[in-house]
Phi, psi and omega in degrees: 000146172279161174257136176331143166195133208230174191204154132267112178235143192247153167216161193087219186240155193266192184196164185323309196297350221286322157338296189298348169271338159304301195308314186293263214009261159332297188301313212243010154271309160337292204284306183286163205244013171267349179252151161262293182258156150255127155225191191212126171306123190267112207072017175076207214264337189288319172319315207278321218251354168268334202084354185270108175209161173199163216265100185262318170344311198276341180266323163271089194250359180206162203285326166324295175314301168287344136299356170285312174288311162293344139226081189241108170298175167086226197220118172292299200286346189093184209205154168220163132233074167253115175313165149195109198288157157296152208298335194299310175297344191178076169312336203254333164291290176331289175329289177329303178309281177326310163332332198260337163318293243275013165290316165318316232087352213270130180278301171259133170279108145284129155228097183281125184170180210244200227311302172313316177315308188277002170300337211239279180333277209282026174269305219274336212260343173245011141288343174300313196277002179281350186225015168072049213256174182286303217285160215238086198281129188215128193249119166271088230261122184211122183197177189252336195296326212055051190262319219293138165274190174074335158203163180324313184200158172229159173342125164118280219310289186335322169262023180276269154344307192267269191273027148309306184274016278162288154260032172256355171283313208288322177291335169304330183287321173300325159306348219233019201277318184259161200294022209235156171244149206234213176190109151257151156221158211228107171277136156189165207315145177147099174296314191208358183214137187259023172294000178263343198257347154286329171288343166282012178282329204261027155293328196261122328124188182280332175221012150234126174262020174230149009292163179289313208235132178226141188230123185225170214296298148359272186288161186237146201268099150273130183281335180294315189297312160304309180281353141316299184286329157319314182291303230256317190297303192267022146268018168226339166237155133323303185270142193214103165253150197200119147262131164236158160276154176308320214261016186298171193214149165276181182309341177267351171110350219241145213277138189332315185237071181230115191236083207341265166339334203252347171288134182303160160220167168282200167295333193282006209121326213260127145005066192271092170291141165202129172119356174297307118023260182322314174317282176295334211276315167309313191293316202268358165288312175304289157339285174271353174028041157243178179292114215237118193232129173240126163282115178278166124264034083101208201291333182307339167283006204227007220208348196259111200277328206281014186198051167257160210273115159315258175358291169298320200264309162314313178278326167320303183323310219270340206274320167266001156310305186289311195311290184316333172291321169311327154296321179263351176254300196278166170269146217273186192075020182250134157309140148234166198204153162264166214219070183282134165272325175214183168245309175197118048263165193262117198238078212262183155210133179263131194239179161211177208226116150344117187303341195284346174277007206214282187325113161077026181227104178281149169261126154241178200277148157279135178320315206286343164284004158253147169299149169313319166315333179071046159254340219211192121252160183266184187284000188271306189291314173329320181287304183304285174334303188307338180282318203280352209233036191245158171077158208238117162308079216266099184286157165236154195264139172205129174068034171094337191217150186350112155296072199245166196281096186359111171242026181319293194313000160268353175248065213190000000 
């Protein structure tokens, strides 16, 4: 019988995990007696479409090597933000594209990424069946957002999360040195949707209880009502921490730093926030005339492998691990995704979803997981959250600092 031969690809923006689901590929391309090649795309699909690709069997040749590699943050293989219009709009990018598939050989598509990625999955899977093609597309779902339908959560986000919250303990410890009343706030990442700026609530502890205050995208952000709760918070402390999201929108819909004509976008279209942070810390300085500090954390959330999720980086692995199977069992134009059965014990099962069920479509926190004040979360979203951030990456160190795997050939 022939043998099987795949290709892989990552997009979008990366998180710790998104290797470790490369890696599980890998491993189970490997591991199986059905593929001759695994190769990898250098830059997600705009690469592939340059001709830029490589013999990843060969680079990862030992079991060593792939453990090196799932835990190495970013994207070994590289990044796009390339649009990929429909065939109906530009036919002639298919055409190519396949032509360069079907030279290859290639039996399977992998593309690991998050909401845009499976938009691109689900292009390439319905020019596949228009022209009756073989090949066989499977979308791997990985973002900090947690936005993606089709599963419970997704790759990335947990250790994303863990250090959200990690380091709102540690500014917390930091706020508190001196005699003074203050205010930080902690921007963080989340466009339309808040679960990572939800995850600093597992900041609070036995003997903390900040942030005080969390403002999330869901819901609409009033500046009189924030500077209320701001009031209402330093008649029991001194010290005042807050999380927000980048993506809060006031009552008309329109995002806190959105200076409408003049905001940058991406390829897709999306909003590139920065200044919601800056924005309150001005407000809330004016208002209170004390010491007032706003923290973006920024690209360190999505990068820090040295504070990452045991839990996230193991389900990242075994999902691309599932994708192969998926591939060789299943039909093609599938999501993969988890299926949680309980919070505790915390008990998953990995499935998959038509892209078409997934693709350009948010997951957002449900209103009945924000408090009524819109400050805060409840106890059901905590119960969700607590499970993804539990167990430590036990990393390996050379000279004092991470030892991760070389992604020198991207930078040329």
């Amino acid at each position: 019988m022939k043998k099987r031969n795949c290709i892989i690809g990552q997009s979008g923006g990366p998180t710790i995990a998104i290797n470790a689901s490369l890696a599980g590929i890998i491993h189970k391309a490997k591991s199986t007696a059905e593929y001759e090649n695994v190769y990898g795309m250098i830059n997600g699909i705009k690469g592939l479409l340059e001709g830029r690709y490589m013999d990843l069997l060969k680079e990862f040749d030992t079991g060593e090597k792939i453990n090196a590699l799932k835990q190495t943050p970013a994207m070994y293989l590289g990044s796009c933000r390339f649009k990929l219009p429909t065939y109906k709009e530009n036919e002639e990018t298919y055409v190519k594209l396949f032509e360069i598939l079907e030279k290859l050989e290639i039996t399977d598509f992998f593309y690991i990424g998050g909401n845009d990625s499976m938009d691109t999955v689900m292009k390439l899977d319905d020019y596949a069946q228009s022209i009756n093609s073989p090949i066989k597309f499977i979308g791997i779902p990985k973002t900090i957002d947690n936005d993606l339908m089709g599963t419970d959560h997704t790759p990335g986000f947990g250790s994303a999360a863990k250090y959200v919250a990690s380091s709102i303990l540690e500014v917390v410890h930091d706020s508190l040195i001196y005699q003074l009343q203050s205010v930080t706030i902690i921007e963080i990442m989340g466009r339309n949707a808040g679960w990572l700026t939800a995850a600093a609530a597992l900041a609070r502890n036995e003997y903390n209880d900040a942030p005080d205050l969390i403002y999330l995208p869901e819901v609409v952000f009033d500046k009189d009502k924030f500077l209320d709760d701001i009031r209402e918070v330093f008649k029991r402390k001194r010290c005042v921490v807050i999380a927000v999201s980048e993506g809060i929108k006031d009552k008309d819909g329109h995002f806190l730093d959105d200076n409408s004509k003049y905001a940058k976008k991406d390829a897709f279209g999306h909003v590139l926030h920065s200044g919601t942070g800056k924005m309150l810390e001005s407000l809330v300085f004016k208002e209170f005339q004390c010491k007032v500090r706003s923290i973006e954390l920024n690209v360190l959330q999505r990068c820090a492998m040295h504070i990452g999720s045991k839990t996230d980086l193991n389900e990242s692995f075994v999902i691309g691990q599932k994708a192969v199977e998926t591939a060789m069992t299943k039909k093609s134009g599938q999501v993969m995704g988890f299926k949680r059965i309980s919070n505790n014990p915390y008990v998953i099962d990995y499935i998959s979803t038509d892209v078409r069920e997934v693709a350009n479509l948010e997951q957002k926190i449900p209103t009945e997981w924000i408090n009524d004040d819109h400050n805060g979360i409840t106890k059901e979203l905590y119960d969700y959250l607590f499970p993804l951030i539990q167990g430590e990456v036990h990393i390996t160190y050379k000279n004092g600092i991470p030892a991760y795997y070389s992604c020198k050939h991207l930078n040329h």
